[in-house]
C-alpha positions in Angstrom: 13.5 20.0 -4.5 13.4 17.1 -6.6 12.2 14.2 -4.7 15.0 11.4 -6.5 17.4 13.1 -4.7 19.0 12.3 -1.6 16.7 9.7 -0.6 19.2 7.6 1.3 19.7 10.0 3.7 16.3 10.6 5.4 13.3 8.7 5.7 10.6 11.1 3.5 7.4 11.3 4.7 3.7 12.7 3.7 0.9 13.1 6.1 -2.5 12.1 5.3 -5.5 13.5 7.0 -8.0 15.8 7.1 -7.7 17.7 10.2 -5.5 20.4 9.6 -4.3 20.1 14.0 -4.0 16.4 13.6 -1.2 16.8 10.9 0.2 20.1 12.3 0.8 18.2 15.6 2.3 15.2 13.6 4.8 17.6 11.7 5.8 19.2 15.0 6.8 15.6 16.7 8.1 14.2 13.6 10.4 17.3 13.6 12.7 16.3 16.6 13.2 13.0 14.9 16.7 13.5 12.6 16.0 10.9 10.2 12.6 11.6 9.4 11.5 14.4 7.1 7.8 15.3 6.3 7.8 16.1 2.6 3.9 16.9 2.5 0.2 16.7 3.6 -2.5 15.8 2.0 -6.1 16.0 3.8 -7.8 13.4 1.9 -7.1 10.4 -0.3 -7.2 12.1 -3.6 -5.3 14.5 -2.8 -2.9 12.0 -1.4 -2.4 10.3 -4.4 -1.7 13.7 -6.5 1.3 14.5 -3.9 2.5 11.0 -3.8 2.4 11.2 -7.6 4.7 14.6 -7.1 6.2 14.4 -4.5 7.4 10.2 -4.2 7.6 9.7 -0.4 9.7 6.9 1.2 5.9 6.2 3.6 2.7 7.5 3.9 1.1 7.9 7.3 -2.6 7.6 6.8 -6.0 8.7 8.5 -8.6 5.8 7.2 -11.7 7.8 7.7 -11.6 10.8 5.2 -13.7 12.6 2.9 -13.6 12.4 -0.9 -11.7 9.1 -0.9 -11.3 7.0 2.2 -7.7 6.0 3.5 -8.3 2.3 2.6 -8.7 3.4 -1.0 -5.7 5.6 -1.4 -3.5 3.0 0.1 -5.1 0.5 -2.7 -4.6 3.1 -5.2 -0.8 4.0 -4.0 0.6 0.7 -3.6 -1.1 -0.2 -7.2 0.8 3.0 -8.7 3.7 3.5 -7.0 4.7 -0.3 -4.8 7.6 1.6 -3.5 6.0 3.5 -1.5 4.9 1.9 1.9 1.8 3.3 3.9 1.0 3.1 7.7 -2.5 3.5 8.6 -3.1 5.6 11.8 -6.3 5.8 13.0 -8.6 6.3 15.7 -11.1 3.3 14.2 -10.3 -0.4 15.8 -12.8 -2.9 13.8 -12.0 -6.2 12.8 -13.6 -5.1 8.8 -10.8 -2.4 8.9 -8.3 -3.6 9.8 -8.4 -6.5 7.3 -9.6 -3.7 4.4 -6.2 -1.8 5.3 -3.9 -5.0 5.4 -5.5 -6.5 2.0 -5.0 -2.8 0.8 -1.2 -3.0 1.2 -0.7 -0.5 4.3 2.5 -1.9 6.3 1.0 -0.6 9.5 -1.9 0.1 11.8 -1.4 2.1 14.4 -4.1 3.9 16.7 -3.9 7.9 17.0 -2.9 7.5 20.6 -0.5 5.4 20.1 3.2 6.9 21.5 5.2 8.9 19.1 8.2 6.5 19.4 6.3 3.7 18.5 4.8 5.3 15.2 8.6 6.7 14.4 9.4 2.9 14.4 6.6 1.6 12.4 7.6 4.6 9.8 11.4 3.3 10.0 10.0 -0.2 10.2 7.8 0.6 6.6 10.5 2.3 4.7 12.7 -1.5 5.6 10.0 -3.4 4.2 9.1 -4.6 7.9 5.4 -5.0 9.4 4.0 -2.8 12.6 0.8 -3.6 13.7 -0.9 -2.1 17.1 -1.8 -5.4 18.9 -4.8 -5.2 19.1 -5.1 -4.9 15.4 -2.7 -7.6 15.2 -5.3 -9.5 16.9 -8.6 -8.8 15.0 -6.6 -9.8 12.1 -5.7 -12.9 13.6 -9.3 -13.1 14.6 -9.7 -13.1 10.4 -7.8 -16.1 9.8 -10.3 -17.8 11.0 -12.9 -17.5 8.9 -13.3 -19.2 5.4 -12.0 -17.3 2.2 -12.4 -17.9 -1.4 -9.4 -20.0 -2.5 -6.1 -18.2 -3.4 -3.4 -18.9 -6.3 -2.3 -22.0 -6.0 1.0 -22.9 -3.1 2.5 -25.3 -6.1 2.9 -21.9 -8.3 5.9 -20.9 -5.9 9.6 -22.3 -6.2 10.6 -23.9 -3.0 13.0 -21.1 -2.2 10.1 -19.1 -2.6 8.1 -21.1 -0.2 10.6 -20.9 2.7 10.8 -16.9 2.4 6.7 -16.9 2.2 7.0 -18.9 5.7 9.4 -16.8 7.1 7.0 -14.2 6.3 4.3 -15.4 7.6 6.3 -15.4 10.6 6.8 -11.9 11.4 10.6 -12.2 10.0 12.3 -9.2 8.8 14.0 -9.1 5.7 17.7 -9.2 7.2 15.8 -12.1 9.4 15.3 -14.3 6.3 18.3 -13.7 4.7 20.0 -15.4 8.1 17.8 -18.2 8.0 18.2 -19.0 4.5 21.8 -17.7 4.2 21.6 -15.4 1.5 21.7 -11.8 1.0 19.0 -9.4 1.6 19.1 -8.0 -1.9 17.7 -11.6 -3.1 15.4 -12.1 -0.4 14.2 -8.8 -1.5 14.2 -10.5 -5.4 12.2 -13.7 -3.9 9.4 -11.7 -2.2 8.9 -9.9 -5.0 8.4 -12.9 -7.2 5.7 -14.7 -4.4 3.6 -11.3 -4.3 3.9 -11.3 -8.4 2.2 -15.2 -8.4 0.2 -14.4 -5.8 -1.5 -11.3 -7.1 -0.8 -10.0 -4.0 0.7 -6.2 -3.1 2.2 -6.5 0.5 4.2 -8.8 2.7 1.5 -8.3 5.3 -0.9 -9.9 2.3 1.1 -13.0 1.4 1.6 -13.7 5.5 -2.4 -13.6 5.6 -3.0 -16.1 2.5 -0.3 -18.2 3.9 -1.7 -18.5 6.9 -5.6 -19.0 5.9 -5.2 -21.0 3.4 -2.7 -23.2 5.8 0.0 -23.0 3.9 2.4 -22.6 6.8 1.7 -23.2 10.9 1.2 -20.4 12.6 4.0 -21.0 15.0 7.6 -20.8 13.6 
């Protein structure tokens, strides 16, 4: 099957973990769902790379706590290689450290292992827009984060002031169709500006620039 093809029609999705019941129970719920597809597994974070490499997945849904190469790794190492691809961390770990590690590594997600399916089906749909889902209470450790004193980041002045009111917007929690409302323009250049704010920032994730923005004040944490 060649993985370019067709990819408007479902979302594609590879499994990452290494128990072999963990992803045959994910494949069996992700099954009833029509616009989701699993496309592969992987059961650790090299391996995950390789069939990302193969196999280009619209999301990756991934275990943190592997062997060989952890899941806050491979999402470092996938959203470095292939930015396209979104990844939503599921996970039975809830710490502040990793939470923060699997934002700042690009996943769009974090989701516990007993979270409900329907909830992880929407943070999967929610990845493959471009949106955020966190669990909240990883929403709140890494709000808990923002608190705490990082080294400086690029500077705010290196952003056009179009760019500027989409960074705020994202540091809101708004969606792409969300911004392109507010700002009244399409979603295709709200899509263009984004790109351009993670570019200056060195960043690699929405999630990312919403986090500089916020601790390095930037933009109030109310909207």
């Amino acid at each position: 099957m060649d993985p370019e093809a067709d990819r408007t029609a479902k979302v594609r999705v590879l499994l990452v973990d290494d128990h072999t019941v963990v992803r045959r129970g994910l494949r069996l719920v992700f099954e009833l769902e029509d616009d989701l597809e699993v496309v592969g597994e992987a059961s650790d974070g090299q391996e995950a790379l390789a069939r990302v490499a193969e196999l280009r997945p619209d999301v990756v849904v991934m275990d943190l706590l592997m062997p060989v190469m952890n899941g806050v790794e491979a999402t470092r190492a996938i959203r470095a290689a292939y930015p396209e691809v979104e990844v939503v961390a599921l996970t039975s770990v809830l710490e502040d450290r990793m939470v923060v590690d699997a934002v700042e590594a690009g996943a769009a997600g974090y989701l516990l292992k007993e979270t409900r399916p329907d909830d992880l089906f929407e943070a999967v749909r929610a990845a493959a827009r471009g949106e955020v889902r966190l669990d909240p209470r990883a929403q709140a450790r890494l709000m808990r984060e923002l608190r705490r004193p990082v080294p400086s980041a690029p500077a705010f002045e290196t952003l056009t002031e179009r760019e500027r009111e989409v960074l705020e917007q994202l540091a809101h929690g708004a969606t792409n169709k969300g911004i392109a409302r507010a700002l009244g323009v399409g979603e295709a250049t709200v899509k263009s500006h984004v790109s351009a704010v993670l570019a200056k920032l060195g960043l690699k994730s929405r999630t990312q620039a919403a986090l500089h923005a916020l601790r390095e004040g930037w933009v109030t944490r109310e909207p």
